[in-house]
C-alpha positions in Angstrom: 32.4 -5.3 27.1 29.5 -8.3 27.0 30.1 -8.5 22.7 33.7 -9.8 22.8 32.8 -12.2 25.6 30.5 -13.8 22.2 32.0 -16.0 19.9 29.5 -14.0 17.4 31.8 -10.9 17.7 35.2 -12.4 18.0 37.8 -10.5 16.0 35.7 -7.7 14.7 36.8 -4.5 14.5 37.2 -1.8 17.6 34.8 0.7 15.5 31.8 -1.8 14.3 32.0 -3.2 18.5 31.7 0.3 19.5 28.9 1.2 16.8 27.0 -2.4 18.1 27.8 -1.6 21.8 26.1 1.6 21.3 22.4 0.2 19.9 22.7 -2.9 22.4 20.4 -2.4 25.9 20.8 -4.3 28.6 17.5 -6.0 29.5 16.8 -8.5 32.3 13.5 -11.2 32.8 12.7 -13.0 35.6 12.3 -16.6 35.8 9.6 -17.9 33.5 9.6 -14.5 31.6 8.7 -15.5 27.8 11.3 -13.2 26.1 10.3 -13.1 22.3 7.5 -15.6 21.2 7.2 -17.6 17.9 5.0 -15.9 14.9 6.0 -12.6 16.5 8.1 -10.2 14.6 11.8 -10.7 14.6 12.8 -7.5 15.7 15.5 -8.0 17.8 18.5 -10.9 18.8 19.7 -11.0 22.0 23.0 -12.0 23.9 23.0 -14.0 27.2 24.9 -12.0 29.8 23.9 -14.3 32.4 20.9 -17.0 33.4 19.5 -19.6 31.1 16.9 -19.2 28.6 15.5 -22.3 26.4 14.1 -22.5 23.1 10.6 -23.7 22.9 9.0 -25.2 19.2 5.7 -24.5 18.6 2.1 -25.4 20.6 3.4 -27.9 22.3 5.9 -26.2 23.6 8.9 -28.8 22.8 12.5 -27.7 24.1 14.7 -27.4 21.4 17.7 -26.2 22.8 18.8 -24.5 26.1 21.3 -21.5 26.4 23.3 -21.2 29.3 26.4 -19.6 28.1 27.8 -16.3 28.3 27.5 -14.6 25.5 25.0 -17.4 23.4 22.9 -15.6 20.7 19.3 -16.2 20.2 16.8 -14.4 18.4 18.4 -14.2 15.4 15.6 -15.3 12.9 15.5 -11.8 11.5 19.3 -11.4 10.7 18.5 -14.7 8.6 16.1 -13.3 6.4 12.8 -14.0 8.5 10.2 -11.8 9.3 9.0 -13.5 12.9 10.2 -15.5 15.1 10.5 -19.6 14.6 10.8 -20.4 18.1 10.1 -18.9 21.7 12.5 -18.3 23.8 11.1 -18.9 27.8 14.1 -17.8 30.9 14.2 -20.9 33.1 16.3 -18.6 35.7 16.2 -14.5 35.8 18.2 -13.7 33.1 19.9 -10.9 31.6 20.9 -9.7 27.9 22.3 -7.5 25.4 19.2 -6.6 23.4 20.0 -5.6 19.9 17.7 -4.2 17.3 17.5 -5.9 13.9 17.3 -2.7 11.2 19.9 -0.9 13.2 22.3 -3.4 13.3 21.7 -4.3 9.7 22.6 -0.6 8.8 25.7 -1.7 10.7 26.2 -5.1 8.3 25.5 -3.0 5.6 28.0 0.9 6.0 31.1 -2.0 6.7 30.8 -5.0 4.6 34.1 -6.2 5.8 33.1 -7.0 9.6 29.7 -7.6 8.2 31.2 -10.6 6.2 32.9 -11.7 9.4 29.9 -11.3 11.2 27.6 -13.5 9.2 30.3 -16.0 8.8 30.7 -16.5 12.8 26.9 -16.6 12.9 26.9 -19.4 10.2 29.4 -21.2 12.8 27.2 -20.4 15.8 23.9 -21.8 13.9 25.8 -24.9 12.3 27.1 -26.0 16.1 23.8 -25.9 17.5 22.5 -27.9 14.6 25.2 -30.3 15.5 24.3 -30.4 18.9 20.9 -31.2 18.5 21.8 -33.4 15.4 23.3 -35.7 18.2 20.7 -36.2 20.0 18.3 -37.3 17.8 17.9 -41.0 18.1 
């Protein structure tokens, strides 16, 4: 099971992992695939199960941050209370990843507030490291 391999789902319970198993597709890109593009509308996150995709800001195409790590989230601009997308997201090696959709899985959140709680707290944690990370390299 690709969820408990994320930090994202770590100690959740068996029945909210099963309901988010079920709604999750696997999908895979090739390299150079653009998977979900900035402006666009947020209506999915995705896991990494394997490759490397980076995160692209704006026209220029700036890279923000690279994920390379089982079970990384990205995507997740609409679980955060946007509409679209903030940044792309561009595979740099054929990739594959759990593909979740956002109103399902908020349906989820919303029928078991516990795990929900849980849920949004370890994606606080996820979002607060990578701001960390890219924190220290600014010069």
């Amino acid at each position: 099971m690709y969820l408990k391999q994320s930090d994202l789902f770590t100690g959740l319970g068996h029945n909210f992992l099963k309901q988010t198993m079920a709604i999750a597709e696997k999908v895979s890109f090739e390299k150079g695939a653009t998977v979900l593009k900035e402006g666009e509308p947020a209506d999915y996150f995705f896991i990494l199960i394997e490759g490397q995709v980076v995160l692209l800001l704006g026209d220029t195409g700036k890279k923000v941050y690279q994920i390379s790590g089982l079970g990384e989230m990205f995507g997740c601009s609409g679980l955060i209370g946007h509409d679209t997308y903030f940044l792309t997201a561009r595979c740099d090696d054929a990739s594959l990843a759990l593909r979740i959709d956002r109103s399902k899985m908020e349906k989820i959140l919303a029928d078991d507030t516990e795990n929900g709680c849980l849920f949004f707290k370890q994606l606080s944690r996820a979002i607060g490291n990578r701001l960390m990370t890219l924190y220290a390299r600014l010069p």
